[in-house]
Phi, psi and omega in degrees: 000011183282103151188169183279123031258041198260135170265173173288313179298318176302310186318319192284350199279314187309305185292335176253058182241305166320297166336280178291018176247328211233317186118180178281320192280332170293330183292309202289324185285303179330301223284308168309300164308318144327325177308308198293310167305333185231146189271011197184083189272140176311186187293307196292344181300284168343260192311329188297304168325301182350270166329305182289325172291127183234149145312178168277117165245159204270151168343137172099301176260120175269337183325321196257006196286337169247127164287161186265113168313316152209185197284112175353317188272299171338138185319137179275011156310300183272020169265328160312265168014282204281338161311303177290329165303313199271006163263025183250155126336101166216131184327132180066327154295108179288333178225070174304301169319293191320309175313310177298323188267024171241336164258101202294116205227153171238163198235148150195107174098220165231080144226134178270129179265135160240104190243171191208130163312261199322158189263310202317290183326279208304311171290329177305283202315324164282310170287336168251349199248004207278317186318346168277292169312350177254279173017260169317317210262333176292316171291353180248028185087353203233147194244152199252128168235110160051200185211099174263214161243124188109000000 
């Protein structure tokens, strides 16, 4: 499931990202039923199975329809940010949350710092989400200094 810019890490992140919306045993199955259709289904077949699994949620209730993007203690500029991102399209991304809630930002003056632990975190937000993330943090005034590691 390796391939560029997709890592070992990413494959692993997309599958227990599933894990914790469906469980293990829906994941397996699913992942297993794709085996069957195909004798060797591509990545994107893979991750696409991924993606799609959401829980049930009963008639009504939208609260679980976006995961919380990020992390509580975060500024709230960017928590505004990561609320309008991860309800968008975005081209080559599939989860904008799920991504977004990998990145750790300080705020000082108006600037946002941003850094990622993940090599994984770090190349999706730079190729699908920062040109979004520069976006947004420009309507509110605020300037993005770069995305580091750690």
């Amino acid at each position: 499931m390796c391939s560029e810019p997709w890592t070992l890490a990413n494959a692993c992140l997309r599958v227990n990202e599933a894990i914790e919306r469906v469980g293990f045993d829906v994941v397996r199955s699913e992942l297993d039923g794709l085996r069957q259709k195909k004798k060797r289904p591509s990545r994107l077949a893979i991750l696409d199975v991924l993606d799609d699994l959401q829980p049930l949620v009963p008639l009504g209730d939208d609260s679980s329809q976006w995961p919380q993007a990020c992390d509580e203690d975060a500024p709230e500029a960017w928590r505004e940010i990561c609320r309008v991102i991860s309800k968008r399209e975005v081209s080559g991304c599939r989860n904008p949350g799920a991504w977004l809630s990998k990145i750790n930002v300080s705020l000082q003056g108006d600037t946002l710092f941003l850094s990622a632990n993940s090599r994984c975190a770090r190349d999706t937000a730079r190729n699908h989400l920062f040109a979004e993330i520069l976006h947004q943090a420009g309507r509110r005034g605020l300037i993005v200094q770069g995305l580091s590691g750690g």
